[in-house]
C-alpha positions in Angstrom: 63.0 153.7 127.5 60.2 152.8 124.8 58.7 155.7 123.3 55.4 153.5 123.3 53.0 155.0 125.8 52.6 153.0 128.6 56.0 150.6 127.8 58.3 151.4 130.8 60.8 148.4 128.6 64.3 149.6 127.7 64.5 150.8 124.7 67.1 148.5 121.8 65.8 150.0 118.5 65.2 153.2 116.7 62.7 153.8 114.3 63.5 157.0 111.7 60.9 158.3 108.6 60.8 160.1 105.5 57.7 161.0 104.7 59.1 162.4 101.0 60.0 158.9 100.4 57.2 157.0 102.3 60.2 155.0 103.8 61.0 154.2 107.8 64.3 152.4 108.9 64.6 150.4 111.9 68.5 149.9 113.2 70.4 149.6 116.6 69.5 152.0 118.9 70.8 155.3 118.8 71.9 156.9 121.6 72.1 160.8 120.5 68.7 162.4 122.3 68.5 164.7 119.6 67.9 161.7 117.2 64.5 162.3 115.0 63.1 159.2 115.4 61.3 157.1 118.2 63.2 154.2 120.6 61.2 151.4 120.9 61.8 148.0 123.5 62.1 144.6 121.7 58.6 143.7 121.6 57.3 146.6 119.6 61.0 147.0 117.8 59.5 143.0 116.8 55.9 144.5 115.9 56.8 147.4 114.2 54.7 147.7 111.0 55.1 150.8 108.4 51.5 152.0 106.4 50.7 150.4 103.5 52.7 151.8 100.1 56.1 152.3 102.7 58.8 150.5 102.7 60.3 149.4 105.6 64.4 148.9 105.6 65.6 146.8 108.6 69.2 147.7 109.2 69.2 145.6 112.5 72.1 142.8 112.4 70.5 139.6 112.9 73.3 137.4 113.9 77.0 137.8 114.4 79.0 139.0 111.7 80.7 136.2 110.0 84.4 135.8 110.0 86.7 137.2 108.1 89.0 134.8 105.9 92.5 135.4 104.9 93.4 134.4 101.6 96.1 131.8 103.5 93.5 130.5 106.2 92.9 126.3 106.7 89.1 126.9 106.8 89.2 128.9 103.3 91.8 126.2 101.9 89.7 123.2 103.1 86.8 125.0 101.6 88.4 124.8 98.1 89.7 121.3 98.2 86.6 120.2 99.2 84.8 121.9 96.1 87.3 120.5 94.0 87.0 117.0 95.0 83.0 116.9 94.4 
């Protein structure tokens, strides 16, 4: 669940700090309890804000992971005549 008071959302983010480096992290949600961090649904996982003079490093992945080429595959092949040809 959110750790947000009041947000009974499920959680799909976890937030972790250091304060020595005035950095936070926000990446896929961890499912260890023991974590030191807060869960938060995708609303406030969308809102999350860090003070002024932190950084903020958003490890979330945003889209699918592209595919992999092989050195031998038609799209990567394609790929280079076309280059070659403009």
């Amino acid at each position: 669940m959110c750790s947000r008071p009041g947000c009974a959302e499920p959680a799909i983010a976890s937030i972790t700090y250091d304060l020595s480096s005035l950095r936070a992290w926000i990446g896929g949600l961890v499912v260890d309890a023991d974590h030191p961090g807060h869960d938060l649904c995708a609303v406030h996982a969308a809102r999350f804000r860090v003070p002024t003079g932190w950084d903020l490093l958003d490890e979330r992945q945003v889209g699918p992971a592209p595919p992999s080429l092989r050195a031998d595959s038609p799209m990567l092949a394609r790929a280079f005549r076309s280059a070659r040809a403009s």
